[in-house]
TORKOL-4160 file (C-alpha; in steps of 0.2 Angstrom, whole numbers, padded with zeros to 4 digits, m for minus):
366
<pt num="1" X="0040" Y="m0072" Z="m0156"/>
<pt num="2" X="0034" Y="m0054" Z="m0148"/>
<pt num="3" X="0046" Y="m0047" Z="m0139"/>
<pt num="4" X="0043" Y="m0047" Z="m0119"/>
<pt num="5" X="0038" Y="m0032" Z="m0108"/>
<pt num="6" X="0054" Y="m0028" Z="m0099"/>
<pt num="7" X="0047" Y="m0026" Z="m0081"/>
<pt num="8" X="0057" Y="m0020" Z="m0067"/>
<pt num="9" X="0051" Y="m0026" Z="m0049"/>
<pt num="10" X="0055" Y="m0015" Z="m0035"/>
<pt num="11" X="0055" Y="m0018" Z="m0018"/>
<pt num="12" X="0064" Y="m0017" Z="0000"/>
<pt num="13" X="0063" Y="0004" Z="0003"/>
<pt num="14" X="0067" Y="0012" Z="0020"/>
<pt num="15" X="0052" Y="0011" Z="0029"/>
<pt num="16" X="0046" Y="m0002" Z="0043"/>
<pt num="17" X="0037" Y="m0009" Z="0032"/>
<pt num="18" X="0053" Y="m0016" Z="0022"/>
<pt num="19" X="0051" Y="m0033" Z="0026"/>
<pt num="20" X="0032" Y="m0034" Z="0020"/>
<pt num="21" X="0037" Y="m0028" Z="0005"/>
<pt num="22" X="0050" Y="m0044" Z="0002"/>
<pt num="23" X="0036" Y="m0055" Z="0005"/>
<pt num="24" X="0023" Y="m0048" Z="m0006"/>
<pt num="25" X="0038" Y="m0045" Z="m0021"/>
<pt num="26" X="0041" Y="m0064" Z="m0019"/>
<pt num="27" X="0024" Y="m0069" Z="m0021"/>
<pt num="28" X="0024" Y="m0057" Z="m0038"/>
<pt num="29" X="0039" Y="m0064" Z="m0044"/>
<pt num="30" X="0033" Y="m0082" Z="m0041"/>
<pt num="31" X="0017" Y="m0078" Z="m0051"/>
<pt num="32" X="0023" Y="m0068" Z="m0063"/>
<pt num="33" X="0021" Y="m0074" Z="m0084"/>
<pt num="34" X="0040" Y="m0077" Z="m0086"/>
<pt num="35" X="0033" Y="m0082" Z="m0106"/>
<pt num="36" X="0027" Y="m0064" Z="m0107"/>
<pt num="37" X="0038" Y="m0055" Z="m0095"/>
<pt num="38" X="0057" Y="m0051" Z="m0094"/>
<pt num="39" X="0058" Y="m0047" Z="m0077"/>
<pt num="40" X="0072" Y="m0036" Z="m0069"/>
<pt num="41" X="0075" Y="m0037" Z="m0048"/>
<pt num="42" X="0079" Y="m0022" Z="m0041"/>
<pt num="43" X="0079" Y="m0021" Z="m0021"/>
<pt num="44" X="0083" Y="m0006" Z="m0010"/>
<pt num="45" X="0091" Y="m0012" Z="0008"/>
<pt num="46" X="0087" Y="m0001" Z="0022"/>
<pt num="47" X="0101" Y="0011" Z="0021"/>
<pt num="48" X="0093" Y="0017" Z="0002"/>
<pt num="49" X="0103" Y="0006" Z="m0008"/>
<pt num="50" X="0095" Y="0001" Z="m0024"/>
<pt num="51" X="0104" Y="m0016" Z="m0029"/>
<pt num="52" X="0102" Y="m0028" Z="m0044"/>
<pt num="53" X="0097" Y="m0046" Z="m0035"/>
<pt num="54" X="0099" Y="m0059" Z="m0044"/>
<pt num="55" X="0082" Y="m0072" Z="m0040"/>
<pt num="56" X="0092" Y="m0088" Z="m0034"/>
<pt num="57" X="0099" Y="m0077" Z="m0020"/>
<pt num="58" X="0083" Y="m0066" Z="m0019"/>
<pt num="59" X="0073" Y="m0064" Z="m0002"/>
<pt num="60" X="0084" Y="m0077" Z="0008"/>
<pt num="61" X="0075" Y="m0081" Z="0025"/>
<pt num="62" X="0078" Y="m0076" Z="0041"/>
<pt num="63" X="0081" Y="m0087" Z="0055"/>
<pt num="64" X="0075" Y="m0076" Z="0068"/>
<pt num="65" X="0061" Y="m0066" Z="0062"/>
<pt num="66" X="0055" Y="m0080" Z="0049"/>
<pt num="67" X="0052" Y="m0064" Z="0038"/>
<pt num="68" X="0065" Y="m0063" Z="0020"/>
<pt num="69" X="0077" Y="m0052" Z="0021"/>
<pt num="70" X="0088" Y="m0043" Z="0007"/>
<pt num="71" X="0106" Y="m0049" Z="0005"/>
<pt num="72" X="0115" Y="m0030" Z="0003"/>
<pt num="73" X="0125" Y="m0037" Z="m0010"/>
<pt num="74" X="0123" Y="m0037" Z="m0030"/>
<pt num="75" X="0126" Y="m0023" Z="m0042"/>
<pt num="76" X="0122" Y="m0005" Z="m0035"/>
<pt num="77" X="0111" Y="0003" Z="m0046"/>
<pt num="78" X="0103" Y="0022" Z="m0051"/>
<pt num="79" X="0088" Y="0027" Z="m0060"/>
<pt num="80" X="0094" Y="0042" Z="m0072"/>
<pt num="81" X="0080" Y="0055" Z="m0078"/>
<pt num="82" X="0081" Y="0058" Z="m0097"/>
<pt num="83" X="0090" Y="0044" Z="m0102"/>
<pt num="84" X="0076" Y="0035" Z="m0114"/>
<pt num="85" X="0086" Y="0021" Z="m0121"/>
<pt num="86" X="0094" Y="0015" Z="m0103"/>
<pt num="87" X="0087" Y="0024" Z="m0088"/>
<pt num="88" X="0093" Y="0010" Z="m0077"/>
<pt num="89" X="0112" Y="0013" Z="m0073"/>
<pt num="90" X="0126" Y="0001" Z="m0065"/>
<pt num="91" X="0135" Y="0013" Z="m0054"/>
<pt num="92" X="0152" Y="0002" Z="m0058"/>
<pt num="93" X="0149" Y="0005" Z="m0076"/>
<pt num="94" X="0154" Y="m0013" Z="m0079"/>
<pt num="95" X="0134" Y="m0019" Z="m0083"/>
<pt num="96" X="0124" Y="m0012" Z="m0098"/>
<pt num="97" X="0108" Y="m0012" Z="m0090"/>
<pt num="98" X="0095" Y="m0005" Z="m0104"/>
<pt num="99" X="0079" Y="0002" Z="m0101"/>
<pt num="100" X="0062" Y="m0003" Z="m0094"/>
<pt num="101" X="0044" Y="m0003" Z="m0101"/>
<pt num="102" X="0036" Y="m0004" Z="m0081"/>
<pt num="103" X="0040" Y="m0004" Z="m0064"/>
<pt num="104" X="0030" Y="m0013" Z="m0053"/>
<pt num="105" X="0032" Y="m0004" Z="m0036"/>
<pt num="106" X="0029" Y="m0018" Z="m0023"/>
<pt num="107" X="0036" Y="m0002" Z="m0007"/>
<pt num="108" X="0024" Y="0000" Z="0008"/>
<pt num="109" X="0024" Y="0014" Z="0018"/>
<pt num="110" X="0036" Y="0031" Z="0017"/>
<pt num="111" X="0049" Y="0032" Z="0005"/>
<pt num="112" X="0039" Y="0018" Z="m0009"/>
<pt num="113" X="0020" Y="0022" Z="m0008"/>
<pt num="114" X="0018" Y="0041" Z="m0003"/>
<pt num="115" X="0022" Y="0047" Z="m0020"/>
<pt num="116" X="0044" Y="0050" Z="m0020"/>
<pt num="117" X="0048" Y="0035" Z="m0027"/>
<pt num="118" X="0031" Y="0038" Z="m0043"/>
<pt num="119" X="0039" Y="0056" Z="m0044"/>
<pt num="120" X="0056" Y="0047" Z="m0046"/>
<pt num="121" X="0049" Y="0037" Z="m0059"/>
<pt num="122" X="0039" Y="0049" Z="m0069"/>
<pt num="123" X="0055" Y="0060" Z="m0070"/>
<pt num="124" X="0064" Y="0043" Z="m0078"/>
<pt num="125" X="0048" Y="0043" Z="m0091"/>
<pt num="126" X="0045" Y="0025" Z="m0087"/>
<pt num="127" X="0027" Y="0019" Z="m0084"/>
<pt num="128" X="0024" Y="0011" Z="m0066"/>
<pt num="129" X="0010" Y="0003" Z="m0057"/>
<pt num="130" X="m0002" Y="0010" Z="m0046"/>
<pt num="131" X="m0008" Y="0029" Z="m0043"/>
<pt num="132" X="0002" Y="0040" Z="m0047"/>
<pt num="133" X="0012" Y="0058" Z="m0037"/>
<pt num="134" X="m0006" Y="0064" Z="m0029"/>
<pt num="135" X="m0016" Y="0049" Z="m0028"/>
<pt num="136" X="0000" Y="0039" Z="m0017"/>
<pt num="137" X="0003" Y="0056" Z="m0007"/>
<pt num="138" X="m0015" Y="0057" Z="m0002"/>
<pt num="139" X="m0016" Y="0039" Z="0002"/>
<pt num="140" X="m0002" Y="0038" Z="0014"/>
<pt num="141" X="m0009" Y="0055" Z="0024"/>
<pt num="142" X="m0022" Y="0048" Z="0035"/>
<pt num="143" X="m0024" Y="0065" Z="0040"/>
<pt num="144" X="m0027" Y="0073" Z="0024"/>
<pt num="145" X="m0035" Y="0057" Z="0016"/>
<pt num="146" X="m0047" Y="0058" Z="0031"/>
<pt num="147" X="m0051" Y="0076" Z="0028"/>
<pt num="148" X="m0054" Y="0075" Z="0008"/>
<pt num="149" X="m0066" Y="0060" Z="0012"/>
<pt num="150" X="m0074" Y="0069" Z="0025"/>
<pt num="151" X="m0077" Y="0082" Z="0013"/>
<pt num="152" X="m0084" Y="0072" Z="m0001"/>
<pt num="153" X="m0096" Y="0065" Z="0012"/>
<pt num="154" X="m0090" Y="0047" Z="0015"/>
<pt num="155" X="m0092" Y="0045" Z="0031"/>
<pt num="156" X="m0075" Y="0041" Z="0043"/>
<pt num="157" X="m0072" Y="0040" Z="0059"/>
<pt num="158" X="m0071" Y="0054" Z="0071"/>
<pt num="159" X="m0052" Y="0058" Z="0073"/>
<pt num="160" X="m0039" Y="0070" Z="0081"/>
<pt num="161" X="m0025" Y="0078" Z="0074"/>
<pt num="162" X="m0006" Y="0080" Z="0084"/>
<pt num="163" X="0009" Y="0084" Z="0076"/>
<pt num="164" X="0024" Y="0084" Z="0088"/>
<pt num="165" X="0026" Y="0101" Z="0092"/>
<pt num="166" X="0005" Y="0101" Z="0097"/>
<pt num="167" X="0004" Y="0086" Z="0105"/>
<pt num="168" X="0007" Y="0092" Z="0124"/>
<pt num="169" X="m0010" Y="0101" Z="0121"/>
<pt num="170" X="m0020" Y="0085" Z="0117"/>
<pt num="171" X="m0019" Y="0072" Z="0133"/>
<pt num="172" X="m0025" Y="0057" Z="0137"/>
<pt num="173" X="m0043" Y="0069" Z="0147"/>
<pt num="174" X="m0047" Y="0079" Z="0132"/>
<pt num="175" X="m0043" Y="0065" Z="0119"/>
<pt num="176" X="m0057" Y="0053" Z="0130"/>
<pt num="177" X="m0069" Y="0069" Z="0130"/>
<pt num="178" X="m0069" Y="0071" Z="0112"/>
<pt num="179" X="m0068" Y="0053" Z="0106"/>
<pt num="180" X="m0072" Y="0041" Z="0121"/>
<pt num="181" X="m0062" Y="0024" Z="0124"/>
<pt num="182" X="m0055" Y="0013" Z="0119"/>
<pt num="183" X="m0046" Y="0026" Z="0107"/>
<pt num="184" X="m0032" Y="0021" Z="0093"/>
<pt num="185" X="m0018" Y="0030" Z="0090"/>
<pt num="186" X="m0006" Y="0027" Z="0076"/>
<pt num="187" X="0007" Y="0037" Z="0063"/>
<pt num="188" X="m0002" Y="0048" Z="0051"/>
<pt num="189" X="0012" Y="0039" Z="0037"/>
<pt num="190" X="0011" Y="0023" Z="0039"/>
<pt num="191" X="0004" Y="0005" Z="0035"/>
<pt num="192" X="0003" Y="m0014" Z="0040"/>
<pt num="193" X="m0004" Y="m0007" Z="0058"/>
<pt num="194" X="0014" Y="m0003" Z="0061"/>
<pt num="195" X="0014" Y="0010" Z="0078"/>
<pt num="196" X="m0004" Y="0005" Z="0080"/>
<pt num="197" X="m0010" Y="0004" Z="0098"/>
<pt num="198" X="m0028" Y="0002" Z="0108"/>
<pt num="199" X="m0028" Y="0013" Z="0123"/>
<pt num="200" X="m0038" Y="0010" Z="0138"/>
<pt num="201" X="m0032" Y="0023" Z="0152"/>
<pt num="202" X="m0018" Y="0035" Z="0153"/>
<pt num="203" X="m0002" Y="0026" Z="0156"/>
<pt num="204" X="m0009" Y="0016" Z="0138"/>
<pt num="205" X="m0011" Y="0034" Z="0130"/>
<pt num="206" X="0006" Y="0040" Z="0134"/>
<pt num="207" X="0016" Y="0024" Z="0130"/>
<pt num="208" X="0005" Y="0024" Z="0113"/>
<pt num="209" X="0008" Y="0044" Z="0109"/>
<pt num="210" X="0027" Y="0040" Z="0108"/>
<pt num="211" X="0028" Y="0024" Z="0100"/>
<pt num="212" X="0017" Y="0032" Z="0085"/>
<pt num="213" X="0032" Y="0047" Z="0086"/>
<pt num="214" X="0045" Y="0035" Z="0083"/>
<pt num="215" X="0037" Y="0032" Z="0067"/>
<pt num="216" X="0031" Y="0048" Z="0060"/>
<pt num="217" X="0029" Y="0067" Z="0066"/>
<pt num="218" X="0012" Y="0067" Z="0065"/>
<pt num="219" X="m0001" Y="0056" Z="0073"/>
<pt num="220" X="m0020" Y="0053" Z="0072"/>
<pt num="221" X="m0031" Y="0049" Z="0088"/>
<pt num="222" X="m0047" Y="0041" Z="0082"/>
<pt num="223" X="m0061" Y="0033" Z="0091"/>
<pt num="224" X="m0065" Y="0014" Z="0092"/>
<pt num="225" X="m0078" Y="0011" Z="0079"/>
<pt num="226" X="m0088" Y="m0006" Z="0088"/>
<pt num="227" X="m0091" Y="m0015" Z="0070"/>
<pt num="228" X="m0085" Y="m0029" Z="0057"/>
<pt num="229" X="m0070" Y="m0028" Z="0048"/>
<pt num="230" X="m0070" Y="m0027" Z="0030"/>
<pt num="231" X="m0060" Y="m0023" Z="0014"/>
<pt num="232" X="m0063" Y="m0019" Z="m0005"/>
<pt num="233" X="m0051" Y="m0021" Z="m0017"/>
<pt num="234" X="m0050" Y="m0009" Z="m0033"/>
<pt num="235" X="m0045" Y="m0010" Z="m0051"/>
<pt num="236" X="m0045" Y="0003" Z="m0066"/>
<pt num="237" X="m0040" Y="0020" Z="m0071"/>
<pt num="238" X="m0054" Y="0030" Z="m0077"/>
<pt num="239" X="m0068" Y="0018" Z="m0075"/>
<pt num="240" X="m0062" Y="0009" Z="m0059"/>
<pt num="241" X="m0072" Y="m0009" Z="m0054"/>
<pt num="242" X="m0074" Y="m0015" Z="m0036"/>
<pt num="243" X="m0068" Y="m0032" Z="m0031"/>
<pt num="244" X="m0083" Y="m0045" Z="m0021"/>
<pt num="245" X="m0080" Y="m0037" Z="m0001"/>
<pt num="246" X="m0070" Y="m0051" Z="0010"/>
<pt num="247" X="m0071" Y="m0050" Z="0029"/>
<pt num="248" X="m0059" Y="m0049" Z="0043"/>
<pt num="249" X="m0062" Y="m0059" Z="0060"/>
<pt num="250" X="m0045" Y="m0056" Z="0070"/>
<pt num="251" X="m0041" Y="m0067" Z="0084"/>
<pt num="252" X="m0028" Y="m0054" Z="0091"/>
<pt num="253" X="m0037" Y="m0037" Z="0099"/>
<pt num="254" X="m0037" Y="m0029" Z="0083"/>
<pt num="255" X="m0030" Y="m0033" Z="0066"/>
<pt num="256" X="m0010" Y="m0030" Z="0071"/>
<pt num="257" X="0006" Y="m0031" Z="0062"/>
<pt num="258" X="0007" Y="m0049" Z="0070"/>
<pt num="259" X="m0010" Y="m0056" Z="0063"/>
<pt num="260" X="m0007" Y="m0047" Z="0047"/>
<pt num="261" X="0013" Y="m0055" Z="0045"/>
<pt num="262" X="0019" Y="m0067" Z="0057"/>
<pt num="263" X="0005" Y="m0077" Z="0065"/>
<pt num="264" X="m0004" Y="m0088" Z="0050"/>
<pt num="265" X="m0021" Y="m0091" Z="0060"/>
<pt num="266" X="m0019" Y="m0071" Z="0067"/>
<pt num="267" X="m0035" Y="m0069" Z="0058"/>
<pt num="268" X="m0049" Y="m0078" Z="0048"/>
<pt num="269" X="m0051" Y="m0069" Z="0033"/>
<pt num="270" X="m0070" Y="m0072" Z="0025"/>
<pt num="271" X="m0073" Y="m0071" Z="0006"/>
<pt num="272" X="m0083" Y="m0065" Z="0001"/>
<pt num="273" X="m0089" Y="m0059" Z="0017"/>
<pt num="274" X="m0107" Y="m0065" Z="0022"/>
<pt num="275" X="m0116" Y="m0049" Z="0018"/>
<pt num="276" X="m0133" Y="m0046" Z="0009"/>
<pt num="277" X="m0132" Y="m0042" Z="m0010"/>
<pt num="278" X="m0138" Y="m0024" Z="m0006"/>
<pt num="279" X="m0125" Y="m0021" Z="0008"/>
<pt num="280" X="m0111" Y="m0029" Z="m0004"/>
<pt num="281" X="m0117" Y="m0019" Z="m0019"/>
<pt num="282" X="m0116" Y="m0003" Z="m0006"/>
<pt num="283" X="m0098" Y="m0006" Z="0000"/>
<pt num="284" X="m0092" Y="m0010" Z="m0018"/>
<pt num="285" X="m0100" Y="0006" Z="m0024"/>
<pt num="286" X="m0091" Y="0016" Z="m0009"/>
<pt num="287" X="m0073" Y="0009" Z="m0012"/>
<pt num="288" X="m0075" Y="0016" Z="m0029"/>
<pt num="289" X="m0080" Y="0031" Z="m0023"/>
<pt num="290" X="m0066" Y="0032" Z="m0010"/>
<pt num="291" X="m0053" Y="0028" Z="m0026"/>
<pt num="292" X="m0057" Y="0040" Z="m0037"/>
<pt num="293" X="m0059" Y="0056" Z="m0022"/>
<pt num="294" X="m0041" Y="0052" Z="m0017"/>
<pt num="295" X="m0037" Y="0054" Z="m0037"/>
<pt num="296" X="m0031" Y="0036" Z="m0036"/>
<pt num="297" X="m0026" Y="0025" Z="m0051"/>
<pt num="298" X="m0021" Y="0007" Z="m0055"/>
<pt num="299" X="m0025" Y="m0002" Z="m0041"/>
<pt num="300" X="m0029" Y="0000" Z="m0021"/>
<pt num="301" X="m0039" Y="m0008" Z="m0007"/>
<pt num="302" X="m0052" Y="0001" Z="0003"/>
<pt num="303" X="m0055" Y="m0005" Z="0021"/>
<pt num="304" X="m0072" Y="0000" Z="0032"/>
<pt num="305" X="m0079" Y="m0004" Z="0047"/>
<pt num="306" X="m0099" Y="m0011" Z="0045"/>
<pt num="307" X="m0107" Y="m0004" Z="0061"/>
<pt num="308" X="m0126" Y="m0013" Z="0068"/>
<pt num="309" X="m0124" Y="m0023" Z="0050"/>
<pt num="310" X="m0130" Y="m0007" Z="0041"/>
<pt num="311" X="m0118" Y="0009" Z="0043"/>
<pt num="312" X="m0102" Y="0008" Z="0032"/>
<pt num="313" X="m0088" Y="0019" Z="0037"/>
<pt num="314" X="m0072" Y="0020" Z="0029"/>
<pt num="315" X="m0057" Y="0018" Z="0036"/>
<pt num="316" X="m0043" Y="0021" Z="0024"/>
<pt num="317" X="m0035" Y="0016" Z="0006"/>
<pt num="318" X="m0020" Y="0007" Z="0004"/>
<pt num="319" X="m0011" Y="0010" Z="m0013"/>
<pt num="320" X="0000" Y="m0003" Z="m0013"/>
<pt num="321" X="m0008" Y="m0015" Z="m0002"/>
<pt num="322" X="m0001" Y="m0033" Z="0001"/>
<pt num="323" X="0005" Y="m0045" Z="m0011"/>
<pt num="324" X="0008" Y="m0058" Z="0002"/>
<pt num="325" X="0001" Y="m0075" Z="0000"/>
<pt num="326" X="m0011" Y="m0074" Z="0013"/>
<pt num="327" X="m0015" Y="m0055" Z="0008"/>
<pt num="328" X="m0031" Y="m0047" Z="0004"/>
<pt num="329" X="m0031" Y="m0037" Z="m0013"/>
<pt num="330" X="m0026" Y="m0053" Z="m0025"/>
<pt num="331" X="m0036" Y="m0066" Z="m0013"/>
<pt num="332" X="m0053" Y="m0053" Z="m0016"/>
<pt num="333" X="m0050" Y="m0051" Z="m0036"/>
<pt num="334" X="m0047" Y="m0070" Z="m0036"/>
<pt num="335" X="m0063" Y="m0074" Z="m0027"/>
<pt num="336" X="m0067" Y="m0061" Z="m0041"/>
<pt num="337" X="m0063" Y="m0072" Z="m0056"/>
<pt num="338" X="m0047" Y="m0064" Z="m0058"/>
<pt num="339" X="m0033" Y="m0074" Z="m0054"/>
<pt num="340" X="m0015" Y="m0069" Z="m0044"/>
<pt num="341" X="m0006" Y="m0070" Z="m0063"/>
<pt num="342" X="m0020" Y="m0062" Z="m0071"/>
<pt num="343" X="m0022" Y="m0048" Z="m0060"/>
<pt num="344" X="m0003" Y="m0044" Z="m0062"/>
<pt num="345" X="m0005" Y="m0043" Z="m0081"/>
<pt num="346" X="m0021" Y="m0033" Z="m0079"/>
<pt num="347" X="m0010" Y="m0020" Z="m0066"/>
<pt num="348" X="0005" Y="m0020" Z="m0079"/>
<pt num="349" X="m0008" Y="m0016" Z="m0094"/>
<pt num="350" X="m0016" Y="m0001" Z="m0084"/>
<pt num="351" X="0003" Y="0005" Z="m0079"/>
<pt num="352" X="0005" Y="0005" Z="m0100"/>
<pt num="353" X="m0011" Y="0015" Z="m0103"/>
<pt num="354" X="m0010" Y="0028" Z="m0095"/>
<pt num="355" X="0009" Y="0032" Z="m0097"/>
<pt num="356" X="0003" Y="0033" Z="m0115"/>
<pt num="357" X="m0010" Y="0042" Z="m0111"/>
<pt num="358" X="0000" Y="0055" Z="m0105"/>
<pt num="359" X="0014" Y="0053" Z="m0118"/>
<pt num="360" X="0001" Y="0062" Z="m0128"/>
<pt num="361" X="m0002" Y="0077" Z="m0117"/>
<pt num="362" X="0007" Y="0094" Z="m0122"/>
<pt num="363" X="0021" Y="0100" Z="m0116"/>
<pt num="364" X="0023" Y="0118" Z="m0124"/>
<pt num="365" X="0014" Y="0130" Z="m0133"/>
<pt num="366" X="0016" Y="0126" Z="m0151"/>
């Protein structure tokens, strides 16, 4: 019998997105080929901790927030660079904890998805899913996402840019001058429409500004784009295929954190979206597009807005988008033809190939 891929499922992190995280690592677990797969739980709490969670006491649910939560309790573990044949550390030394072939990164937001934890995990030499240093970086920046799009002609909505030390210069009169209203304002790095506000009038734009600067210290201020909702998902490396587009008809304002996570009929979600062939040949085409200008790899989803049923315009890339039950990504590769369990064996083979395709580069002069 062949021996299984060793794969280490990471979740939690440090970010307001912590307990999406939980709820998409659940679904991956539940999912997972257990046949094929031996797979190790390894949570980070909210302080940084990474812990070994064992699954009979993994994600246990709140009864407040009816969102999991992760018990800060189990073995305290490190990852340790250079250490080939047993990079995963018990810090009380009583566990041999061996080594990993993958890490499957299931962290939204700061601190998981911006390219820390991949650096973290290139430095161990073990292979992980999903783009890599760059490609996470970029895709967490709206700002410079935004820009290297705009540059590549894909067309974006028209933005603004305020850091915290700029922002005084950019009120609610110039903001409406340049952009009109309704406006959004959310943090530059962040996902999961965390911070996210719709701003009407002044009093709106002031609260908004510094709720976004509790969440990041730099902020985008973007006009309202009057279209439908939709998203792409993406799958590859080097030759990258686009998923069927699905829809997104929120019954909230916009497509919140609530609609997302908490409210199960927040949002009716259409797939595949009722699009001509053309106009879904068009988006699929773009998303890839989108994917490979942001340098991305492994997997990501691609939202737009499709303005007058004919302009697309891209909002933004998610790299490790949503693993929920109700989320996106696996719902468009299934309607696809590729199922939840195949789509994380397709993910963990792509995280193999190109750690060996790098395993082959140079790294001196002989």
């Amino acid at each position: 019998m062949a021996r299984k891929i060793r794969v280490g499922i990471l979740f939690g992190g440090q970010s307001a997105e912590h307990e999406v995280s939980l709820q998409s690592a659940k679904n991956i677990i539940d999912a997972i080929d257990t046949n094929k797969y031996e797979v190790v739980l390894i949570g980070i709490d909210k302080k940084g901790q990474w812990h070994l969670n064992e699954e009979s006491r993994f994600l246990l649910p709140t009864t407040q927030s009816e969102l999991p939560e992760l018990p800060e309790s189990g073995e305290n573990l490190a990852l340790v660079p250079g250490k080939h044949d047993e990079q995963l550390v018990a810090l009380s030394g009583q566990q041999r904890l061996g080594s990993l072939d993958v890490i499957f990164p299931v962290l939204h937001g700061p601190l998981g998805e911006d390219g820390t934890v991949q650096g973290l995990l290139k430095l161990t030499n073990i292979a992980f899913v999903g783009a890599g240093v760059l490609g996470s970086a970029v895709g967490m920046d709206k700002d410079v996402m935004k820009r290297l799009l705009r540059d590549a002609g894909i067309p974006i909505a028209r933005f603004i840019v305020a850091s915290r030390y700029s922002s005084k210069e950019i009120g609610f009169d110039y903001a409406r001058g340049q952009l009109g209203l309704p406006l959004f304002i959310k943090p530059a790095n962040l996902g999961s429409s965390v911070g996210i506000q719709k701003v009407k009038d002044g009093e709106e734009f002031e609260r908004a500004v510094c709720d976004a600067f509790n969440y990041d210290n730099k902020i985008l201020i973007e006009e309202c784009i009057d279209g439908r909702e939709m998203e792409c998902s993406v799958l590859g490396n080097d030759n990258p295929t686009a998923s069927v587009p699905g829809e997104i008809l929120p019954r909230h304002e916009f497509y919140s954190y609530e609609a997302k996570y908490l409210d199960e009929n927040g949002a009716v979600l259409e797939i595949p979206a009722r699009l001509p062939s053309e106009t879904s040949e068009r988006i699929r085409q773009l998303a890839i597009k989108t994917f490979s200008v942001l340098c991305c790899e492994g997997m990501a989803r691609v939202d737009f807005f499709l303005r007058n049923d004919s302009e697309i315009i891209v909002n933004e890339i998610n790299t490790i988008p949503g693993f929920t039950r109700i989320s996106m990504y696996p719902k468009l590769w299934e309607a696809t033809g590729i199922s939840y369990s195949e789509l994380i064996d397709k993910l963990i083979e792509l995280a193999i190939e190109r750690f060996e395709r790098e395993k082959r580069l140079k790294t001196d002069r002989a």
